[in-house]
PDB file as gemmi writes it, atoms N, CA and C in Angstrom:
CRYST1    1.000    1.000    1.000  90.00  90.00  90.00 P 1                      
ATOM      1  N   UNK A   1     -11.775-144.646  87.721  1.00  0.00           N  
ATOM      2  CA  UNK A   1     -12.973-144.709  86.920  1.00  0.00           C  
ATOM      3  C   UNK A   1     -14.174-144.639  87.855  1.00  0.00           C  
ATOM      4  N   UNK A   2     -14.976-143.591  87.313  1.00  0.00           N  
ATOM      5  CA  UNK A   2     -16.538-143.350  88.207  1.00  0.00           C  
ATOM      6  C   UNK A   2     -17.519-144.153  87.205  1.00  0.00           C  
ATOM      7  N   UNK A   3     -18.477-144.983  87.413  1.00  0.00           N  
ATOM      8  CA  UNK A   3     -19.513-144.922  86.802  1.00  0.00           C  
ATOM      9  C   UNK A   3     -20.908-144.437  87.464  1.00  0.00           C  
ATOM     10  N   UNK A   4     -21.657-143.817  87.202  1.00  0.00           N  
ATOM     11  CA  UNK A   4     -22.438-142.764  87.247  1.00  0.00           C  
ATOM     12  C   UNK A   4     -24.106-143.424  87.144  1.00  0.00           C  
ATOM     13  N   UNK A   5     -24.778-143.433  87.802  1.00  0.00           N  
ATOM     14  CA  UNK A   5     -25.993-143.400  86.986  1.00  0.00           C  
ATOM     15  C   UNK A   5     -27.513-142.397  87.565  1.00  0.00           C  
ATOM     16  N   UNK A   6     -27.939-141.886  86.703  1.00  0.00           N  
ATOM     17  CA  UNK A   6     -28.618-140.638  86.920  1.00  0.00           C  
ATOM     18  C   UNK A   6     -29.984-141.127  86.799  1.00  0.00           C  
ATOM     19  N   UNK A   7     -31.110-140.857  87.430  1.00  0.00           N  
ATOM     20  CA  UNK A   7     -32.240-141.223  87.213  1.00  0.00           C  
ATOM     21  C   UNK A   7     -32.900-139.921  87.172  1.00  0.00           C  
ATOM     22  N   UNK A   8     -33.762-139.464  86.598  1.00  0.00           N  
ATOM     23  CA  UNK A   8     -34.691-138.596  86.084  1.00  0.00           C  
ATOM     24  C   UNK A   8     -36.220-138.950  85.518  1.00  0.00           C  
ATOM     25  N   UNK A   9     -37.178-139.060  86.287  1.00  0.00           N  
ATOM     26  CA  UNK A   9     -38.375-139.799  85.786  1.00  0.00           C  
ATOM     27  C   UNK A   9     -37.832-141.153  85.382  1.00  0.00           C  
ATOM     28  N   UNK A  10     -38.520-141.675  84.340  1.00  0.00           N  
ATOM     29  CA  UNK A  10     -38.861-143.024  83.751  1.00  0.00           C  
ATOM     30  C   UNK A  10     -37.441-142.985  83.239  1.00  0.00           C  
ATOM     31  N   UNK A  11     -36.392-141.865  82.416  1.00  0.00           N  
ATOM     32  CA  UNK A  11     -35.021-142.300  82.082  1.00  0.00           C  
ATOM     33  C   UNK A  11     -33.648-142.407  83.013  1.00  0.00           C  
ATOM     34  N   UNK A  12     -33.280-143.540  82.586  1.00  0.00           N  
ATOM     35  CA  UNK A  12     -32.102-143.910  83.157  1.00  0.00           C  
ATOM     36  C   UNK A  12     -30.500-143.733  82.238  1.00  0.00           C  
ATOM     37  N   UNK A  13     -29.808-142.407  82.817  1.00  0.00           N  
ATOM     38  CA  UNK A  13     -28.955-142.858  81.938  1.00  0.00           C  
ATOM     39  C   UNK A  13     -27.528-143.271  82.795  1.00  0.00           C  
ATOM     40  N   UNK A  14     -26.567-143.351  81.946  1.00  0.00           N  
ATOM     41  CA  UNK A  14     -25.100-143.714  82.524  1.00  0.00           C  
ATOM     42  C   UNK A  14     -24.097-143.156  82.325  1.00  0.00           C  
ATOM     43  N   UNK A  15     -23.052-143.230  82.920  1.00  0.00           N  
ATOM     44  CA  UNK A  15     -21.971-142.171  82.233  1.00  0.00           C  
ATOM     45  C   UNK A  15     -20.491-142.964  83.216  1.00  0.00           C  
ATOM     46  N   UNK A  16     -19.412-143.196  82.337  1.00  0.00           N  
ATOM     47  CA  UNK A  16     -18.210-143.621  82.753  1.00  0.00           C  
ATOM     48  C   UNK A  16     -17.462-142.482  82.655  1.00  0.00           C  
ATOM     49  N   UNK A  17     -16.936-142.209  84.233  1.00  0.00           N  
ATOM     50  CA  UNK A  17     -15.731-140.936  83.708  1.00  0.00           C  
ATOM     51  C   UNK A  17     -14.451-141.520  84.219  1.00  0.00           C  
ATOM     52  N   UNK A  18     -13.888-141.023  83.637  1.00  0.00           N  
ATOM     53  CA  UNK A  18     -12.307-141.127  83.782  1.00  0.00           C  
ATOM     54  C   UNK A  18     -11.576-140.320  84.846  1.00  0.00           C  
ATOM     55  N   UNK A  19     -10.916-140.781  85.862  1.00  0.00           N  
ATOM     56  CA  UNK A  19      -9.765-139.270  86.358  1.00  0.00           C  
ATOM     57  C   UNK A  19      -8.217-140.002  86.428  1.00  0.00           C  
ATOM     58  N   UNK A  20      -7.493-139.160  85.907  1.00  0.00           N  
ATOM     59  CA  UNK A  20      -6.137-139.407  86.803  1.00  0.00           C  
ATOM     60  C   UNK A  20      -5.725-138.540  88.197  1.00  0.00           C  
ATOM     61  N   UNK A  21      -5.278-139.304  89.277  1.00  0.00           N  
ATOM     62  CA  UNK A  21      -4.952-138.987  90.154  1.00  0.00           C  
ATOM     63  C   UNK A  21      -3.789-138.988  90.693  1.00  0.00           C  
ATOM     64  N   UNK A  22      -3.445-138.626  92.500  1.00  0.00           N  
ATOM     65  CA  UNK A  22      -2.070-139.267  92.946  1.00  0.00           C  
ATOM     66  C   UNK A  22      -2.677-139.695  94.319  1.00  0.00           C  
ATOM     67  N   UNK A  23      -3.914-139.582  94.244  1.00  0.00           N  
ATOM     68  CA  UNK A  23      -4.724-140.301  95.818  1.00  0.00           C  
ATOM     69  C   UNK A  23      -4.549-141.908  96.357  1.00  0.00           C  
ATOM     70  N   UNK A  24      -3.865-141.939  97.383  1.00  0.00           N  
ATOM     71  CA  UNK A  24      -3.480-143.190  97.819  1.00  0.00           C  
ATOM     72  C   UNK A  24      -4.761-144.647  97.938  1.00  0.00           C  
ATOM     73  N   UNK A  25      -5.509-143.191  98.546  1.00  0.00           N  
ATOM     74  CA  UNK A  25      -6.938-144.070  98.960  1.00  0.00           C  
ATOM     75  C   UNK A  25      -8.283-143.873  98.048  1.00  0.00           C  
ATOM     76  N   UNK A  26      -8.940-144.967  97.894  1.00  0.00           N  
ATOM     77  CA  UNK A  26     -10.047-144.657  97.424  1.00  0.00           C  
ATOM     78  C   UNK A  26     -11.123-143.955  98.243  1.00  0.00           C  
ATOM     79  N   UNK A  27     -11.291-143.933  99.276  1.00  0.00           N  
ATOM     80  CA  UNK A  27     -11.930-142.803 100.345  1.00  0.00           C  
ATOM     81  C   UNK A  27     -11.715-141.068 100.047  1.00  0.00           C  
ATOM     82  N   UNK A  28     -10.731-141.008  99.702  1.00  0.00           N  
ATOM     83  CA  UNK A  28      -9.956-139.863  99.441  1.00  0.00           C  
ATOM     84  C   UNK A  28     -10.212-139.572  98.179  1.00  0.00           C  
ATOM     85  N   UNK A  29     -10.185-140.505  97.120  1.00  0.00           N  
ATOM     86  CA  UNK A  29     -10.748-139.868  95.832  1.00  0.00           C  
ATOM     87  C   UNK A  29     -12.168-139.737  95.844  1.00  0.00           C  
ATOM     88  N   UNK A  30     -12.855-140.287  96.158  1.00  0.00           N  
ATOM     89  CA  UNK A  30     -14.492-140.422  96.530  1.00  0.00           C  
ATOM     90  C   UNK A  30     -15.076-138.622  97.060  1.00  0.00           C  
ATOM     91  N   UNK A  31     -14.219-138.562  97.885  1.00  0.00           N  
ATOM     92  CA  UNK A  31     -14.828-137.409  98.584  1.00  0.00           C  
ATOM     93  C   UNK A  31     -14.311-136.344  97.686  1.00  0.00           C  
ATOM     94  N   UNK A  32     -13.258-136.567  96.941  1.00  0.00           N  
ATOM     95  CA  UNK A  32     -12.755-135.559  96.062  1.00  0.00           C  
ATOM     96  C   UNK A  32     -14.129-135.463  95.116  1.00  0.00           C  
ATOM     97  N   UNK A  33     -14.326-136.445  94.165  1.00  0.00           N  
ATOM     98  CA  UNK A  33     -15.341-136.713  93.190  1.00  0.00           C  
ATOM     99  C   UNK A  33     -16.923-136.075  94.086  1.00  0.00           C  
ATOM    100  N   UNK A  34     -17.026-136.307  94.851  1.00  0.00           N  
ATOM    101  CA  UNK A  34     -18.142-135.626  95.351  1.00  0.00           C  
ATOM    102  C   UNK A  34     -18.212-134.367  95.894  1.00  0.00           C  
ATOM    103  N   UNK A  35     -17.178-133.718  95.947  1.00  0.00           N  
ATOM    104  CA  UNK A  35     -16.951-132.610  96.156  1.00  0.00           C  
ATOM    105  C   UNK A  35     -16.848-131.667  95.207  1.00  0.00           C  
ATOM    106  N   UNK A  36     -16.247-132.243  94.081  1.00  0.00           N  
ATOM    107  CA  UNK A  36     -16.330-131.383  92.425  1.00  0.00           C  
ATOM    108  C   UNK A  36     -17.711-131.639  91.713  1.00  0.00           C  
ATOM    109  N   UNK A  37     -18.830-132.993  91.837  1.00  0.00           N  
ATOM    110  CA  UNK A  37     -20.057-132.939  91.568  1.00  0.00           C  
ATOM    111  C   UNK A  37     -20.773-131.944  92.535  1.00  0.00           C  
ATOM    112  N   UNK A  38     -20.760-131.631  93.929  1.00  0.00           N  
ATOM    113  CA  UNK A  38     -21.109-130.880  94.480  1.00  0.00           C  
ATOM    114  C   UNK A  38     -20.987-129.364  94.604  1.00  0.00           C  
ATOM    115  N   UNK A  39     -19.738-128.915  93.943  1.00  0.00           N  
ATOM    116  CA  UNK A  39     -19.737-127.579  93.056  1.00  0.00           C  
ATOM    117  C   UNK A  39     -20.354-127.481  91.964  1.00  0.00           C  
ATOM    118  N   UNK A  40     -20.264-128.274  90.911  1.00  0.00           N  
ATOM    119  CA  UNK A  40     -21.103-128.577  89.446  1.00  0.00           C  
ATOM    120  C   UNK A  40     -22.531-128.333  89.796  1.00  0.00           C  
ATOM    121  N   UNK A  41     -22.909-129.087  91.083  1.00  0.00           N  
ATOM    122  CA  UNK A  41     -24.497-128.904  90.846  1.00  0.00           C  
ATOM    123  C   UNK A  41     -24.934-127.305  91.674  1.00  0.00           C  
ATOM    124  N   UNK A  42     -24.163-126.889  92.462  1.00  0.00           N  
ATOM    125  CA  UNK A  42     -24.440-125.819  93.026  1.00  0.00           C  
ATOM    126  C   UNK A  42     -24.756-124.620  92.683  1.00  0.00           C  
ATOM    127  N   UNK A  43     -23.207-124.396  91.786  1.00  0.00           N  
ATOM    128  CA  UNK A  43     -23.015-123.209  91.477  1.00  0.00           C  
ATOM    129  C   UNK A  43     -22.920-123.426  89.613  1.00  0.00           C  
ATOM    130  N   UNK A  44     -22.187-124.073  89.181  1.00  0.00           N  
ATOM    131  CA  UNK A  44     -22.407-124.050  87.457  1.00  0.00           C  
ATOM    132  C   UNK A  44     -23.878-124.180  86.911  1.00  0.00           C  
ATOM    133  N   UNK A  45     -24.308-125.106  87.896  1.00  0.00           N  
ATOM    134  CA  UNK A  45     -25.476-125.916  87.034  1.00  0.00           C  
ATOM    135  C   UNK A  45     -26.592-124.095  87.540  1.00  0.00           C  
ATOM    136  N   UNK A  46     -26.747-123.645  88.298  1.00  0.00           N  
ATOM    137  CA  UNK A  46     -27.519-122.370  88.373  1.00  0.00           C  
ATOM    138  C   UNK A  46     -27.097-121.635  87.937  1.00  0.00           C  
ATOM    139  N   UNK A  47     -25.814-121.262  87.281  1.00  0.00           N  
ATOM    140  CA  UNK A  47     -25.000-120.376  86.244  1.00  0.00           C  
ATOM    141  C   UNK A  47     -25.625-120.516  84.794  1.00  0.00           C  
ATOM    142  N   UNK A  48     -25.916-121.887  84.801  1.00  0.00           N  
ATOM    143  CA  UNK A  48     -26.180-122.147  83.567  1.00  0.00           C  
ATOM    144  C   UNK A  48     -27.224-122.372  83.156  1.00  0.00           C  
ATOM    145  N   UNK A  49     -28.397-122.686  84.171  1.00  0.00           N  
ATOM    146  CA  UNK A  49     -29.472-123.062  83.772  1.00  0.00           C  
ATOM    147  C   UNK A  49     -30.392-121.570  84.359  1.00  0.00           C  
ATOM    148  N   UNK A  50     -30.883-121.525  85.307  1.00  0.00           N  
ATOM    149  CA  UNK A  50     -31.359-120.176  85.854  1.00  0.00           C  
ATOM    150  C   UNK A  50     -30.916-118.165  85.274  1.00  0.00           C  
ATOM    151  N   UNK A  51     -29.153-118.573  84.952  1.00  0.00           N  
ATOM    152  CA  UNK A  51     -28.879-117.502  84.066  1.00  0.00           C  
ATOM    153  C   UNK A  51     -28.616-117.544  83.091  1.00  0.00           C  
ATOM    154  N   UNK A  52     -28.218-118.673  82.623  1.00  0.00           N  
ATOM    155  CA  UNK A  52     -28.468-118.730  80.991  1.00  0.00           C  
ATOM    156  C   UNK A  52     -27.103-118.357  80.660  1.00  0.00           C  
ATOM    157  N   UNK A  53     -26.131-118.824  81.614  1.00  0.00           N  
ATOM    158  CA  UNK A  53     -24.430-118.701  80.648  1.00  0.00           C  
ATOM    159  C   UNK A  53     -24.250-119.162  80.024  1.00  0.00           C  
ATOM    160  N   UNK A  54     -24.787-120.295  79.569  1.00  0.00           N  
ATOM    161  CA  UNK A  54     -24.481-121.024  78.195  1.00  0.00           C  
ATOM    162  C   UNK A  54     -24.618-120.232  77.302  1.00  0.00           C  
ATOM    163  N   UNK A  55     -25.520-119.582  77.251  1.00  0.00           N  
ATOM    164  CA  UNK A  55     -25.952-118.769  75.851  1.00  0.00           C  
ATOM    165  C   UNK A  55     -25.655-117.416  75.465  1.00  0.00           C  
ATOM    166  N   UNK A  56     -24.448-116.778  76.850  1.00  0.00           N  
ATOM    167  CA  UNK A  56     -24.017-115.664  76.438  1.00  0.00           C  
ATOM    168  C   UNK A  56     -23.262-115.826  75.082  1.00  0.00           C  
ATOM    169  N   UNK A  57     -23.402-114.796  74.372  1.00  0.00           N  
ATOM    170  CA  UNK A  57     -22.898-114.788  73.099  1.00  0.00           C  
ATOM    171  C   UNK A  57     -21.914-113.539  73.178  1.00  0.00           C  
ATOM    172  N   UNK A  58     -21.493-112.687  74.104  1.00  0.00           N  
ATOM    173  CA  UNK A  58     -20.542-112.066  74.297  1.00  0.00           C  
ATOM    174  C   UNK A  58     -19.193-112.475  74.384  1.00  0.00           C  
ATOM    175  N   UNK A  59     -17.995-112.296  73.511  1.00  0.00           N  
ATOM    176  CA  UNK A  59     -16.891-113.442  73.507  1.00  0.00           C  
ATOM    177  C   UNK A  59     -16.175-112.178  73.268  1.00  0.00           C  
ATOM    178  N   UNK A  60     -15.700-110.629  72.851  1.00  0.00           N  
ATOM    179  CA  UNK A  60     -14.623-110.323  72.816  1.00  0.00           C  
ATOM    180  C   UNK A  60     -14.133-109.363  74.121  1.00  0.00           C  
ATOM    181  N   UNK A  61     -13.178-109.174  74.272  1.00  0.00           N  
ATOM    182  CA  UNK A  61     -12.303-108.355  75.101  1.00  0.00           C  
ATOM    183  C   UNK A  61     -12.431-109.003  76.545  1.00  0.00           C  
ATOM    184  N   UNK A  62     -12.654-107.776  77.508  1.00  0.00           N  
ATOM    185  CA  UNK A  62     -12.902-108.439  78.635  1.00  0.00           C  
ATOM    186  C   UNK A  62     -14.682-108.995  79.372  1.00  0.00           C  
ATOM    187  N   UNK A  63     -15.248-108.381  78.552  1.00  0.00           N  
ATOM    188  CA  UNK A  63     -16.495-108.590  78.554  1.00  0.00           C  
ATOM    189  C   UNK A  63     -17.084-110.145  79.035  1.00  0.00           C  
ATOM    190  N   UNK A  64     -16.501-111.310  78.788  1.00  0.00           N  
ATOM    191  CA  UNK A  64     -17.022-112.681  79.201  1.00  0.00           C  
ATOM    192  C   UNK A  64     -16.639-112.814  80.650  1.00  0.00           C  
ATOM    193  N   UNK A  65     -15.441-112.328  81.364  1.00  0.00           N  
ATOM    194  CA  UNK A  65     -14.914-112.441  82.562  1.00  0.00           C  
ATOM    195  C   UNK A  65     -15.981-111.727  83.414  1.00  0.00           C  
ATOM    196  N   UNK A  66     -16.143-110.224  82.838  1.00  0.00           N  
ATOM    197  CA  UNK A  66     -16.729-109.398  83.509  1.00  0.00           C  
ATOM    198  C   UNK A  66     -18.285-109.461  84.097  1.00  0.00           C  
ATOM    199  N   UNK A  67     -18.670-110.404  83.029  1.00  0.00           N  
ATOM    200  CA  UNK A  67     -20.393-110.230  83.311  1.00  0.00           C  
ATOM    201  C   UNK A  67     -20.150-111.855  84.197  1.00  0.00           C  
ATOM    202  N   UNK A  68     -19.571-112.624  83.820  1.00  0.00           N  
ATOM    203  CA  UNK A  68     -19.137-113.853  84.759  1.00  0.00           C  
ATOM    204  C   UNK A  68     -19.169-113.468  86.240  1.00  0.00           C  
ATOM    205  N   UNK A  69     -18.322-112.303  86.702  1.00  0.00           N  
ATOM    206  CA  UNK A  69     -18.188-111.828  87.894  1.00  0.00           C  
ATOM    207  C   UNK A  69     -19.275-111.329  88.518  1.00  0.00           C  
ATOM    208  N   UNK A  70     -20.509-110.510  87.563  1.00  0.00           N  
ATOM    209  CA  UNK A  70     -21.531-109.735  87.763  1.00  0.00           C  
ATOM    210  C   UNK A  70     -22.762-111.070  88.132  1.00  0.00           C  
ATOM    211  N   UNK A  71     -22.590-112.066  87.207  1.00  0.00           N  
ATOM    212  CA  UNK A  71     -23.151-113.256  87.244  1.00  0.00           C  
ATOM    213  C   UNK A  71     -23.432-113.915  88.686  1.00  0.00           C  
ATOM    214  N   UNK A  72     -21.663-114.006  89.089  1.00  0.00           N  
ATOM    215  CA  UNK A  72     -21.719-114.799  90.362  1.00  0.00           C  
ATOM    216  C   UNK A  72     -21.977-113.557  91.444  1.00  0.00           C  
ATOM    217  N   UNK A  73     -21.762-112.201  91.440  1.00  0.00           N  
ATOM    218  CA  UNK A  73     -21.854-111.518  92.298  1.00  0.00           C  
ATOM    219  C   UNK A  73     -23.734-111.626  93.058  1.00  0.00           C  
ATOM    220  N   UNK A  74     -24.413-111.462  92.012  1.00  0.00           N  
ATOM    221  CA  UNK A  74     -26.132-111.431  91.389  1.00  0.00           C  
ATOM    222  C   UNK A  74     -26.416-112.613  92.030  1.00  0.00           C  
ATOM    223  N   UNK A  75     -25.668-114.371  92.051  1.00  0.00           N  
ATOM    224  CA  UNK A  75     -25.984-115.545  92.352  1.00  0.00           C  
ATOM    225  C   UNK A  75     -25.649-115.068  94.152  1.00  0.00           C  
ATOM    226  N   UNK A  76     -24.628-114.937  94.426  1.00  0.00           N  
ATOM    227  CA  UNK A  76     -24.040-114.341  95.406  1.00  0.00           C  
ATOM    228  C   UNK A  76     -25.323-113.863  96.636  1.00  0.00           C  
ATOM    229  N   UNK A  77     -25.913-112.708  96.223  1.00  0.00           N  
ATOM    230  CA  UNK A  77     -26.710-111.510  96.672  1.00  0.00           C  
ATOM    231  C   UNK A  77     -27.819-112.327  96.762  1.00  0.00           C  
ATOM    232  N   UNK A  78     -28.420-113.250  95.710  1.00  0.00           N  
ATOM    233  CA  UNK A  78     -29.846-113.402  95.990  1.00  0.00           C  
ATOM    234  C   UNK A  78     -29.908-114.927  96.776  1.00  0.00           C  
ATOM    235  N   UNK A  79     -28.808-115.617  97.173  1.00  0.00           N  
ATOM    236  CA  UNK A  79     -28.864-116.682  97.810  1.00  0.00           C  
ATOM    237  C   UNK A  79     -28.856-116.162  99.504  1.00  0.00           C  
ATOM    238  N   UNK A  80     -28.456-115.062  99.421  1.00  0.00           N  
ATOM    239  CA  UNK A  80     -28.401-114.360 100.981  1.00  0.00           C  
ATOM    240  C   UNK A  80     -29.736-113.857 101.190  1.00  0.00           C  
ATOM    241  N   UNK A  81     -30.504-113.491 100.222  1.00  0.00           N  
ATOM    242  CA  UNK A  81     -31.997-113.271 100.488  1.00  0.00           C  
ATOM    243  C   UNK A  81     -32.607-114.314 101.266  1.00  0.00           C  
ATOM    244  N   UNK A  82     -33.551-114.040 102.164  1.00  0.00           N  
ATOM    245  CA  UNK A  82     -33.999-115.699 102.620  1.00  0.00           C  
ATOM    246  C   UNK A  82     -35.639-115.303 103.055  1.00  0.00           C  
ATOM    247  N   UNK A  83     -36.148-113.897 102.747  1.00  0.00           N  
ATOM    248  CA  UNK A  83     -37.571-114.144 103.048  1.00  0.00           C  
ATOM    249  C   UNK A  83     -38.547-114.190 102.380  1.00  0.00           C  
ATOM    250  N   UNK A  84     -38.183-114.967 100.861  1.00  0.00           N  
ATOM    251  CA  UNK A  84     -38.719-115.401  99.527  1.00  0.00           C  
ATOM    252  C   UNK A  84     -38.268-116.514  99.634  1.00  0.00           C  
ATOM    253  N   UNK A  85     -39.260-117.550  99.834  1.00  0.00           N  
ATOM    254  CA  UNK A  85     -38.295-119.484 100.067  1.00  0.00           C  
ATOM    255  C   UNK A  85     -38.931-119.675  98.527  1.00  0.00           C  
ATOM    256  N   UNK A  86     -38.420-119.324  97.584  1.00  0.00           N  
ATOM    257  CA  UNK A  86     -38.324-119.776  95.865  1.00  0.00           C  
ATOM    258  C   UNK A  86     -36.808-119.711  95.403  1.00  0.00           C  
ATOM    259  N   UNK A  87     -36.877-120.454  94.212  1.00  0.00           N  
ATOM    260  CA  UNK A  87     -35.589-120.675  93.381  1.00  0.00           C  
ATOM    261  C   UNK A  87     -34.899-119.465  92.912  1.00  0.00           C  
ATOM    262  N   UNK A  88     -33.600-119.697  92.377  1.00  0.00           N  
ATOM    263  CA  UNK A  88     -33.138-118.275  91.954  1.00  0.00           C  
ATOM    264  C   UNK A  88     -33.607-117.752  91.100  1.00  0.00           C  
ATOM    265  N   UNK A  89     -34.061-118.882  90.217  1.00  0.00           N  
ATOM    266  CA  UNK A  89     -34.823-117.712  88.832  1.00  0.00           C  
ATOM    267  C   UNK A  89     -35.764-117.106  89.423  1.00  0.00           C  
ATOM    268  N   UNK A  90     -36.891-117.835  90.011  1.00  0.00           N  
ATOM    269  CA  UNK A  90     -38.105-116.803  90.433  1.00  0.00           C  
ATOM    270  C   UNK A  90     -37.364-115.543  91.217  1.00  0.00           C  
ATOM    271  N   UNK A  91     -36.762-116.048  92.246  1.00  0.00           N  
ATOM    272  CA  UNK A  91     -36.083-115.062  93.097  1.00  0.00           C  
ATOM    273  C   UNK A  91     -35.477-113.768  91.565  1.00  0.00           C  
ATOM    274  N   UNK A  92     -35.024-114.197  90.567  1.00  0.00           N  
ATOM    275  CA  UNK A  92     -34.197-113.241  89.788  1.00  0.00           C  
ATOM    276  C   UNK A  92     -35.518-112.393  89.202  1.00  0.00           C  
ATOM    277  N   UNK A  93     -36.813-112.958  88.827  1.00  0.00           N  
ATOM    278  CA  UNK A  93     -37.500-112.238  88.337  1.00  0.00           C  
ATOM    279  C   UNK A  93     -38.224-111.697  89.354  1.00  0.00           C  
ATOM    280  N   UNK A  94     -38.849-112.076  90.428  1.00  0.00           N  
ATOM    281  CA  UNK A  94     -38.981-110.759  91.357  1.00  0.00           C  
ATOM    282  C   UNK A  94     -38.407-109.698  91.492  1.00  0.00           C  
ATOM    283  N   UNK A  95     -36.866-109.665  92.137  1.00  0.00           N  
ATOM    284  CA  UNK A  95     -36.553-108.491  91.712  1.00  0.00           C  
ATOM    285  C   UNK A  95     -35.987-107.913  90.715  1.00  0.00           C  
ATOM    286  N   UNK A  96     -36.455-108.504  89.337  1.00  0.00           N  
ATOM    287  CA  UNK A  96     -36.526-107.403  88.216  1.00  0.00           C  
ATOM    288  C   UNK A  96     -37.794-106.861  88.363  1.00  0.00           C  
ATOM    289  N   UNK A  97     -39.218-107.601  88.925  1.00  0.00           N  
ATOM    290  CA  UNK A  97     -40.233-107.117  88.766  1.00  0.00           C  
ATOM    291  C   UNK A  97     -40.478-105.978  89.822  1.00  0.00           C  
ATOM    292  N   UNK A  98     -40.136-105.592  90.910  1.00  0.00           N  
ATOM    293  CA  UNK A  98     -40.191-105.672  92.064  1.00  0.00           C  
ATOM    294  C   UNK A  98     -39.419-104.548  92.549  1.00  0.00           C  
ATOM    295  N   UNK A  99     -39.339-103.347  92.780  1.00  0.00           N  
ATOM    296  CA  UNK A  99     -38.214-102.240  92.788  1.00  0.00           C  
ATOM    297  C   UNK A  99     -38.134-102.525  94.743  1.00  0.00           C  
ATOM    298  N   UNK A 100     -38.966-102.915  94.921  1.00  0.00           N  
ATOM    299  CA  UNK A 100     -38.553-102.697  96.716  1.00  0.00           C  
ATOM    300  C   UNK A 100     -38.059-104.046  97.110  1.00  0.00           C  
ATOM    301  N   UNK A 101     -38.704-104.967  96.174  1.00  0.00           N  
ATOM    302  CA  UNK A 101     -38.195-106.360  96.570  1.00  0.00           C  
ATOM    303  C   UNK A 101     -35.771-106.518  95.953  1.00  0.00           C  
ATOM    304  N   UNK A 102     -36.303-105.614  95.387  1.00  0.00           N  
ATOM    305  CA  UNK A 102     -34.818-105.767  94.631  1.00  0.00           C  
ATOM    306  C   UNK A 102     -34.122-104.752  95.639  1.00  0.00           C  
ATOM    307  N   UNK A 103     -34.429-103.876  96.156  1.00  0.00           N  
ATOM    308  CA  UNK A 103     -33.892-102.959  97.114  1.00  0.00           C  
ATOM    309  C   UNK A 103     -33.218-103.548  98.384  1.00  0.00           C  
ATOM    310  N   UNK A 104     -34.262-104.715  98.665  1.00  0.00           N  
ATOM    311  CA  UNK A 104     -34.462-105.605 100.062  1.00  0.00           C  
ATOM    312  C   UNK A 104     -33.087-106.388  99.910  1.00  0.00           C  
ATOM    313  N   UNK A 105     -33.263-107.168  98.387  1.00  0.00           N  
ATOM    314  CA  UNK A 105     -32.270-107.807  98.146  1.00  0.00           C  
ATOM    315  C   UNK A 105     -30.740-107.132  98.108  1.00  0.00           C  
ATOM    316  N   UNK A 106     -30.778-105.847  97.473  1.00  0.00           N  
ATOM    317  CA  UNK A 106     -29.461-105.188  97.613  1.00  0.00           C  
ATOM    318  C   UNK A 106     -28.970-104.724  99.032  1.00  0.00           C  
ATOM    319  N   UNK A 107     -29.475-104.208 100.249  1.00  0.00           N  
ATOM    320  CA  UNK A 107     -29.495-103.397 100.818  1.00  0.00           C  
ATOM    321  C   UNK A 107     -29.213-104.572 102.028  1.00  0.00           C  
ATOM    322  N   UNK A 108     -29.321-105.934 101.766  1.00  0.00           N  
ATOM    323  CA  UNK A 108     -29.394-106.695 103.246  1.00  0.00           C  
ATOM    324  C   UNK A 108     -28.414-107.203 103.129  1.00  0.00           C  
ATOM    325  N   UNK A 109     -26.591-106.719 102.974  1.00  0.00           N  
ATOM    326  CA  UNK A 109     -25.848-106.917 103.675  1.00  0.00           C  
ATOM    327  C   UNK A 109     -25.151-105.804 104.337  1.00  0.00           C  
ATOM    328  N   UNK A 110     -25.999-104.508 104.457  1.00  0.00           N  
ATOM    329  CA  UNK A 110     -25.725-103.370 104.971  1.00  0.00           C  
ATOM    330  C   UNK A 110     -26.150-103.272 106.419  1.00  0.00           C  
ATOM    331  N   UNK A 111     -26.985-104.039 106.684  1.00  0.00           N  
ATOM    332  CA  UNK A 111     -28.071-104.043 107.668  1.00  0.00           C  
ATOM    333  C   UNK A 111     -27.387-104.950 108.893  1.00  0.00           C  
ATOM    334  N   UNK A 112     -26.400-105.624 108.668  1.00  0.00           N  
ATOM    335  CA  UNK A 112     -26.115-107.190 109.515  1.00  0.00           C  
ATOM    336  C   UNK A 112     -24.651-106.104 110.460  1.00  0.00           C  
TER     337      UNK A 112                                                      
END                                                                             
C-alpha cells in the first residue's frame, strides 16, 4: 500500500493505491513505485495532456496503434530539439507554425 499526497496550489489531495507484489524488500518496491510514477509523469502525462490522447476518438482497425506510434515518434523528435528551451506543446506549435523551424526539428538527427 502507497499513500500518496499531491499538493497543487492551496489543494491537497490523497490517494491510497494498492499493489501486489513478490519484492522481498521494501527498498525494492519503492524504487519500483517510483519508477512507474516516473514514466506516468514523463511520457503518458505529455501524451495526454500536450497531445491530447485522451480525446482521440479514432477506435477502429489499426488506426489507434498507429497514430499512438506517430504520437510517440513526434514526442520522440521534438524532445531531441534543444535550441527552443519551451514545453512540448509550444515546441509542437512552432513547428506547425514554422516550416524551417519544423525542418530544423526533422532534419537534426541526420546531422549528428
Amino acid at each position: 500500500m502507497v499513500q500518496a499526497e499531491r499538493h497543487l496550489g492551496e489543494t491537497i489531495t490523497q490517494e491510497t493505491r494498492y499493489y501486489l507484489l513478490s519484492f522481498s524488500h521494501a527498498k525494492t518496491f519503492a524504487h519500483a513505485v517510483r519508477d512507474h510514477w516516473g514514466i506516468e509523469n514523463s511520457v503518458h502525462w505529455v501524451l495526454d495532456v500536450p497531445f491530447r490522447e485522451d480525446d482521440a476518438r479514432v477506435r477502429s482497425g489499426h488506426a489507434p496503434e498507429n497514430l499512438a506510434v506517430l504520437r510517440h515518434l513526434a514526442l520522440n523528435v521534438l524532445r531531441q530539439e534543444k535550441s527552443a528551451r519551451i514545453g512540448t506543446k509550444a515546441n509542437r506549435l512552432k513547428a506547425a507554425w514554422s516550416t524551417d523551424y519544423l525542418w530544423r526539428v526533422l532534419s537534426q538527427n541526420h546531422e549528428r
